[in-house]
C-alpha positions in Angstrom: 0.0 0.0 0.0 1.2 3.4 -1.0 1.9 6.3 1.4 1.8 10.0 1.1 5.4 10.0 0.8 5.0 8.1 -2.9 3.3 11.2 -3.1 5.1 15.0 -4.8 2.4 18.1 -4.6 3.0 20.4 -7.5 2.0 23.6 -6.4 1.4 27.2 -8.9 -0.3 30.5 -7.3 -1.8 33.3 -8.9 -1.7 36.8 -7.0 -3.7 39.1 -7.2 -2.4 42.3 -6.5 -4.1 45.9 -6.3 -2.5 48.3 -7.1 -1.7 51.5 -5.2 -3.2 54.2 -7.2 -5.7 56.5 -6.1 -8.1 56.4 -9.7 -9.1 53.2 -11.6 -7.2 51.4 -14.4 -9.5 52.8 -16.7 -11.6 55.2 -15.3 -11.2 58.4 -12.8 -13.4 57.2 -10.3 -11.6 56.8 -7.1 -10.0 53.2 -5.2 -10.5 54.5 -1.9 -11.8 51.5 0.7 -15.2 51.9 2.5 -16.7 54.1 1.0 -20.8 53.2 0.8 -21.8 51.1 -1.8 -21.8 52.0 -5.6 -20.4 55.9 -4.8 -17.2 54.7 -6.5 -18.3 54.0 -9.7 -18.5 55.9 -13.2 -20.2 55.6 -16.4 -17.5 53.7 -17.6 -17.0 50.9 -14.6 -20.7 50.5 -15.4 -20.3 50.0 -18.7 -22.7 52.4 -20.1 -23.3 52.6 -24.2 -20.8 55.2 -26.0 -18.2 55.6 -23.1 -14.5 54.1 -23.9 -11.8 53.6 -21.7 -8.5 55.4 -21.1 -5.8 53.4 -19.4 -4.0 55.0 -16.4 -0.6 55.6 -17.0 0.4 54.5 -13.3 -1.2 51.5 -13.6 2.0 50.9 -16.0 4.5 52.2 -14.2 3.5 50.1 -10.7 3.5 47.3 -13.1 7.1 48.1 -14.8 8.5 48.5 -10.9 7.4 45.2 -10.2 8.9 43.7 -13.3 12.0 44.9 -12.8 11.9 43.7 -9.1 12.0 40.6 -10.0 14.3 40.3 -13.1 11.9 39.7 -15.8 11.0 40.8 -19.3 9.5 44.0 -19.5 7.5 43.8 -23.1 8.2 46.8 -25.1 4.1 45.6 -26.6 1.2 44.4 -24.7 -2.0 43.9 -25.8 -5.7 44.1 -23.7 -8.2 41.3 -24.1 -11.6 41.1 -23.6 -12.3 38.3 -21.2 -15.9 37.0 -21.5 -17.7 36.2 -18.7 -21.9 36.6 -17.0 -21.7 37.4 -13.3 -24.0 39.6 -11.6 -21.1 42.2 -10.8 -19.0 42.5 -13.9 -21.5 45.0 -15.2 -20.5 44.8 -19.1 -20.5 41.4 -19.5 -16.5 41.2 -19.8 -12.9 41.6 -18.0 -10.7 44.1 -19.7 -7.3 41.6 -19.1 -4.1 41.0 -21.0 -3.9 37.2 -22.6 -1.8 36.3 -24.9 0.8 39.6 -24.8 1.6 40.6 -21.1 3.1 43.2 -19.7 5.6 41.3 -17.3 7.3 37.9 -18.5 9.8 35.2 -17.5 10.9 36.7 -13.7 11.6 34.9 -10.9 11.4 35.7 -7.1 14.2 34.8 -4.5 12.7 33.2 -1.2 14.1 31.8 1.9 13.0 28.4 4.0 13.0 28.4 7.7 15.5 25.9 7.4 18.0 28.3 5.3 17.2 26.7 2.1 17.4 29.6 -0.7 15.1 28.5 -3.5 14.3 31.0 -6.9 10.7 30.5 -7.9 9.7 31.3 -11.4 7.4 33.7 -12.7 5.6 33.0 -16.0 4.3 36.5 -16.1 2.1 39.6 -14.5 -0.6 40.8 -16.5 -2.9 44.1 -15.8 -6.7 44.0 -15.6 -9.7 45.3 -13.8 -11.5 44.2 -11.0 -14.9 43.3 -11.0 -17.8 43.9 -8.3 -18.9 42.4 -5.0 -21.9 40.3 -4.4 -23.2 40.8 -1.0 -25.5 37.9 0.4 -25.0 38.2 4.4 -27.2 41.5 4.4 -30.1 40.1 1.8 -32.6 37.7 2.8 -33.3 35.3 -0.4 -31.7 38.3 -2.7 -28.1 39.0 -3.6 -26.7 43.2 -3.3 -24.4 44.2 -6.0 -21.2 46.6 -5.0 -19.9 48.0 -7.9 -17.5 50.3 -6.3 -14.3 47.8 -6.6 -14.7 47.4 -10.6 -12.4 48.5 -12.7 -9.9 48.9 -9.7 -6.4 48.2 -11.2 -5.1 44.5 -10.3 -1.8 42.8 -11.1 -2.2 39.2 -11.6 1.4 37.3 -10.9 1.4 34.1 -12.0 4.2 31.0 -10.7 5.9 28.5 -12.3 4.3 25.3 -10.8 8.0 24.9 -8.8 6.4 24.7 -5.1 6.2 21.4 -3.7 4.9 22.0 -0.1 2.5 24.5 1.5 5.6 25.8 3.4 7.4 26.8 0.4 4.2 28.4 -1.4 3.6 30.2 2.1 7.3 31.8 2.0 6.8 32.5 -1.8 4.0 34.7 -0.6 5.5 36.4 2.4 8.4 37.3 -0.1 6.2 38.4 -2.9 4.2 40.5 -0.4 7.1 42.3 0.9 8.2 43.0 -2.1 5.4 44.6 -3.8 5.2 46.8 -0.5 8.8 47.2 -0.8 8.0 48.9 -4.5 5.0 50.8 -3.0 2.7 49.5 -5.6 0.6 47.8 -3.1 -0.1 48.2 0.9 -0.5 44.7 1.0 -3.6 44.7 3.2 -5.0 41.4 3.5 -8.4 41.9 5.2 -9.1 44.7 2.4 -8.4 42.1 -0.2 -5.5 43.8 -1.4 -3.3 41.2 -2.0 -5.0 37.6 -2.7 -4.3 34.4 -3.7 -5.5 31.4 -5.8 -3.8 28.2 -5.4 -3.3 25.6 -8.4 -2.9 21.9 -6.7 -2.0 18.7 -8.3 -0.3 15.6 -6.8 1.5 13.4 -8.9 3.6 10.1 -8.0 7.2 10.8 -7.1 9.1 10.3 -10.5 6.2 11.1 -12.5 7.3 13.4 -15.1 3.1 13.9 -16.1 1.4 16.5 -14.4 -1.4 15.5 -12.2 -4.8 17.1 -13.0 -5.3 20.2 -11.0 -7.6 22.2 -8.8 -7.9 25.9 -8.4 -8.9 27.1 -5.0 -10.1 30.8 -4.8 -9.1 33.9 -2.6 -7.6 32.9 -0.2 -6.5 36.0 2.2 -4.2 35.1 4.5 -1.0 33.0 4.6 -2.5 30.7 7.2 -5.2 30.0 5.5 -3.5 29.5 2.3 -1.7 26.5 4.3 -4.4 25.2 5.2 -5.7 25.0 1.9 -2.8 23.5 0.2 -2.4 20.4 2.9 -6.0 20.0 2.8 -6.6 19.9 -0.8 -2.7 18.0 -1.4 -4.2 15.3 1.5 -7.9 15.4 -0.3 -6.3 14.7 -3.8 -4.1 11.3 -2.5 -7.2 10.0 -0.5 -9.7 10.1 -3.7 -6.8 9.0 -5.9 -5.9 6.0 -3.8 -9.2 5.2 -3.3 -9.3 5.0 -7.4 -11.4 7.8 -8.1 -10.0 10.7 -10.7 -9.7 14.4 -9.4 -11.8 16.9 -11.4 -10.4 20.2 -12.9 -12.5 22.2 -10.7 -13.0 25.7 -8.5 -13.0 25.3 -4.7 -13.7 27.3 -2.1 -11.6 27.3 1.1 -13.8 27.6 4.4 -12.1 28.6 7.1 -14.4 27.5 9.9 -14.6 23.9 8.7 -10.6 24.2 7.8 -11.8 22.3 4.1 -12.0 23.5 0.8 -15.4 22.6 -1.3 -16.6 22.6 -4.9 -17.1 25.5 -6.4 -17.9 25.2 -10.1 -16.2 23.0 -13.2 -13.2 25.1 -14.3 -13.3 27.0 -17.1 -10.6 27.0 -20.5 -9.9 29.8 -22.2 -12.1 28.8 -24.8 -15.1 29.3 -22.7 -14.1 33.1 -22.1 -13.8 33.9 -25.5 -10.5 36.2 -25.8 -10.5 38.8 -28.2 -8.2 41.9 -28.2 -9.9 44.8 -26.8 -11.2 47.6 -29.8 -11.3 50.4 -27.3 -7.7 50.1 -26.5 -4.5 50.7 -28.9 -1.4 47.7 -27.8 0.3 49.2 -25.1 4.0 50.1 -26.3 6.5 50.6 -23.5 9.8 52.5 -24.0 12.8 52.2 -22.6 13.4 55.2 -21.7 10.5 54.6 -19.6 11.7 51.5 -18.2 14.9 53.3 -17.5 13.4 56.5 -15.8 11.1 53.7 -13.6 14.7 51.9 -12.5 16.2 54.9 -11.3 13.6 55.2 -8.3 13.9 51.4 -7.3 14.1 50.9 -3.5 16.7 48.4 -2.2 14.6 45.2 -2.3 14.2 43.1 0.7 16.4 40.1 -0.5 19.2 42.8 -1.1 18.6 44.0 2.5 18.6 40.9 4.0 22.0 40.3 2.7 23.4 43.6 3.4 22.0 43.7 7.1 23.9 39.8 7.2 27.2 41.9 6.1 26.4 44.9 7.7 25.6 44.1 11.5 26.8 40.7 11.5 23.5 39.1 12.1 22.3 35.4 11.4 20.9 34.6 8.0 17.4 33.8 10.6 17.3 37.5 11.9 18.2 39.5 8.8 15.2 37.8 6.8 12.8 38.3 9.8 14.2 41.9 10.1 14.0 42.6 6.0 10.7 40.9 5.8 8.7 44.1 5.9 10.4 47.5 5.0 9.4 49.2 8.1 10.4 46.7 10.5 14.0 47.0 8.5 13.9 50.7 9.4 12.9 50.7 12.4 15.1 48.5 13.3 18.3 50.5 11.6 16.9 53.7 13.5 17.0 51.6 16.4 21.1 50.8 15.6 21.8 54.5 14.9 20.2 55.7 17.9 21.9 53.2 20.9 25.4 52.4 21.8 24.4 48.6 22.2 25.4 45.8 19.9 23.4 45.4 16.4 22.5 42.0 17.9 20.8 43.6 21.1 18.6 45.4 18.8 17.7 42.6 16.5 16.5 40.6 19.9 14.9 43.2 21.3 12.8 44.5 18.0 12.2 40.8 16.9 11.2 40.2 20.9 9.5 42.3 22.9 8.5 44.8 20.7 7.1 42.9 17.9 5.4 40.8 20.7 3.9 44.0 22.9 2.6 45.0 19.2 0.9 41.8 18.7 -0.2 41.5 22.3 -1.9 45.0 22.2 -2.8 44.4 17.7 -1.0 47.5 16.7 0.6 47.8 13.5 4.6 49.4 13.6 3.8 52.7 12.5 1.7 53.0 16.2 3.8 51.9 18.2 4.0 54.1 21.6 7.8 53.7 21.8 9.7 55.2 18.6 12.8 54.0 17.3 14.6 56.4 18.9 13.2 55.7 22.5 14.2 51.8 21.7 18.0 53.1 21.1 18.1 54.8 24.3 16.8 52.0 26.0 19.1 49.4 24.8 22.2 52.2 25.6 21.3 52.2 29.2 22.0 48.5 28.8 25.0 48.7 27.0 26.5 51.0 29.7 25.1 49.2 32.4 23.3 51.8 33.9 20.8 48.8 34.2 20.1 45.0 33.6 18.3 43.7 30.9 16.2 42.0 33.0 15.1 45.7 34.5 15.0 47.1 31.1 11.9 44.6 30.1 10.4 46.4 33.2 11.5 50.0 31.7 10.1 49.1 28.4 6.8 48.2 29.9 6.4 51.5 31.6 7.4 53.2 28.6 4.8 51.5 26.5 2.1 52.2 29.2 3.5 55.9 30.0 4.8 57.6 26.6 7.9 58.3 29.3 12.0 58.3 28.2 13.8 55.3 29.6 15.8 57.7 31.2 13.3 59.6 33.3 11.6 55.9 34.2 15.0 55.1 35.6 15.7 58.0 37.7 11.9 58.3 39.1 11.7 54.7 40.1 15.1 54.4 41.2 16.5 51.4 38.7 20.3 52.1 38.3 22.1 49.0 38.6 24.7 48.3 41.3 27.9 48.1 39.9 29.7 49.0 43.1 32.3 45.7 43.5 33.2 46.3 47.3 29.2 46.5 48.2 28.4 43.3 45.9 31.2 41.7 47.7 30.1 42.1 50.8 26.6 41.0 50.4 27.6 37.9 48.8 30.1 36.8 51.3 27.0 37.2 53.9 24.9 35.1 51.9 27.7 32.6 51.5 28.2 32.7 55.5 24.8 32.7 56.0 23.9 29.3 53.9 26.3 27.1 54.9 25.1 23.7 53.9 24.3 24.8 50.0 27.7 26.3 50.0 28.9 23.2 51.5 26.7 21.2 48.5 27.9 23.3 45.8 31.3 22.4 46.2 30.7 18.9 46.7 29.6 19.1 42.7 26.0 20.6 42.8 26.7 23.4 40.2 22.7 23.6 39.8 22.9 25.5 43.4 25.1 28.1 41.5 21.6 29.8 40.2 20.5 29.7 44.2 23.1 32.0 45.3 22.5 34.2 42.4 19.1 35.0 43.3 19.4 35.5 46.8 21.7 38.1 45.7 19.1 39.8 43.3 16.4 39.6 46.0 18.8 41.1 48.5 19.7 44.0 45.8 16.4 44.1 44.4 17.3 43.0 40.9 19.7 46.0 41.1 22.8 44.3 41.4 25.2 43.8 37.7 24.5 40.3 37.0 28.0 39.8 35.0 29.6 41.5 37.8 27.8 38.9 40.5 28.4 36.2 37.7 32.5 37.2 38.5 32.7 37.6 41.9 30.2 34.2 42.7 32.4 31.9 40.9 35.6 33.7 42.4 34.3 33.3 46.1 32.9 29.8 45.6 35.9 28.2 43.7 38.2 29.4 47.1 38.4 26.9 49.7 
């Protein structure tokens, strides 16, 4: 009997990716989210008889930056298709897309496992379209509300290689592409707004198999956890029916959360069925270079370029320079952090990958609201570095400077924190806690080092937690190694 490890997933994801511009692909009706429903959309997102469309120029350029991101062709022609299709919310009965010409072509994207494996995932291409409507059933009873606000809002659909092989790897893929298309500021990457969502192609084949297996789609998908739990449920799904000697169906599925399944959606469609024609109402898309060239003058460093440089930089591991470079202002916050502190570039990693990215989960703030700046972090961490206090006191510092708005400075001085680094008066105290426990002493130095940690902390309780730790570290092992 066959096991699921005589069993290879071959994995492809189409993003979609919306693009940061403040009018419509097509139109000059605005993107902004949450506005009330249908205020957001023109004559020509409905459709109406005699109006044409005129392509944003923006749109292009967000699309160029992304191209050259990731080292692919940018084609100096592109053409817009007509993609044919009846839903409720695509109000004139067709998809202005790109087809058989696109825009971006042949890239690939740089990503990095947990383990340290560096793979390079392929990108067949990154075409420009517009998005369609909403259908709104929750607030109907027995009637379906159309929001037309979101159509014709400018998307970039990336497309994979089919080169993933695991939900892990397609999960890193998408926390890399995400960065970087927030990296290029052609996206903010919002999730919740469905700003940057994700289809996932699935197929399993037998290991050795050079045959594709026959694949499912399943449909936005808006969040990386729930995009693994898609792909092991539908990778698990697709061996059970197959060894069972059923045949998986080129379908649409839906991925519900709450049951952690995904679900039949509809048969999948070929191209066939939508009918591709070029667009009549738009000329082929010609892009310079010049233009290209003017566009890759204002190209930020890229998050796989600053992961290697903060590696070279501040001497960090491969682990903390990809955590640190995974969003562009956690990097800079982070090299604020550096610039203003006289502690090691390794303090401030642990400290911005540590407590404050876990007191911004804790109270679900993003980075830009934090209560403690960059700045206030540096001066923090200096206070360590000098060791006007212990880092076990700074975590109490740090709290009262989330909770108060207050410098670590002033929190020191008012509460009375300075560390003890006075060697005679640390002496003392421990040789009166060595007199005054004479049997663990006696124990330690008949080879229980574990009573080491016992001493320590009856010299913190007796100092308050003020004492220098290295310094008691020092003058502990001196007094205990003397007979």
């Amino acid at each position: 009997m066959s096991t699921n490890n005589d069993w290879e997933a071959v994995i492809g994801l189409e993003v979609h990716v919306q693009l940061a511009t403040k009018a419509k692909i097509f139109s000059g009706a605005s993107t902004q989210y949450g506005a009330e429903p249908n205020r957001q959309a023109c004559a020509v997102d409905l459709g109406f008889p005699g109006v044409l469309p005129v392509l944003n120029r923006e749109v292009v350029t967000m699309a160029i930056r992304l191209g050259l991101g990731i080292n692919a062709q940018i084609a100096p022609r592109s053409i817009f298709a007509r993609k044919n299709y009846f839903y409720p919310d695509l109000p004139k009965g067709y998809q202005i897309t790109q087809f058989e010409l696109p825009i971006v072509q042949q890239g690939h994207l740089p990503i990095v496992m947990d383990d340290g494996r560096e793979l390079s995932i392929g990108i067949t291409r990154a075409h420009l379209e517009e998005d369609a409507g909403k259908s709104l059933h929750e607030a109907f009873h027995q009637m379906t509300g159309i929001d037309l606000n979101r159509a014709g809002v400018p998307l970039l659909e990336i497309v994979s290689e089919p080169e993933l092989r695991s939900s892990a790897e397609a999960v890193a893929y998408l926390k890399t592409l995400h960065a970087l298309v927030c990296y290029l500021e052609i996206c903010d990457g919002n999730l919740q707004e469905g700003s940057f969502r994700c289809d996932a192609n699935v197929s399993v084949r037998k290991k050795g198999d050079p045959k594709l297996g026959t694949r499912t789609e399943t449909k936005n998908v808006n969040s990386f956890r729930f995009v693994e739990r898609a792909i092991d449920y539908e990778i698990a799904r697709q061996i059970q029916v197959l060894e069972s000697g059923g045949k998986i169906i080129q379908e649409t599925r839906l991925y519900d959360a709450e049951k952690n399944e995904t679900r039949s959606m509809r048969s999948k469609e070929n191209a066939n069925d939508y009918r591709y024609f070029p667009d009549p109402d738009l000329l082929p898309l010609e892009v310079s270079p010049e233009w290209i060239a003017e566009v890759a003058k204002d190209l930020p460093e890229l998050p796989w370029q600053k992961r290697q440089r903060f590696e070279k930089e501040y001497a960090l591991s491969a682990y903390d320079a990809n955590v640190l470079s995974s969003q562009k202002t956690l990097g800079h916050y982070f090299e604020e952090t550096v610039k203003a502190s006289q502690a090691s570039a390794k303090l401030c990693a642990n400290w911005v990958m540590g407590d404050l990215l876990a007191a911004l989960n804790k109270n679900n703030l993003a980075l830009d609201n934090s209560p403690i700046s960059a700045k206030s972090l540096g001066e923090l961490l200096t206070q360590i570095a000098n060791e006007t206090i212990s880092g076990k006191i700074a975590k109490t510092v740090f709290e009262l400077m989330w909770t108060s708005k207050t410098s670590a400075k002033e929190i020191i001085d008012r509460e009375g924190l300075v560390q003890n680094n006075d060697t005679g008066a640390l002496e003392k105290i421990i040789d009166s806690i060595l007199s005054d426990n004479p049997k663990q002493l006696a124990e330690y130095r008949e080879g229980k080092d574990r009573l080491f940690g016992y001493f320590v902390g009856e010299v913190m309780k007796q100092t308050r937690g003020k004492a220098n730790p290295n310094q008691v570290n020092t003058i502990l092992k001196e007094k205990l190694s003397a007979e």
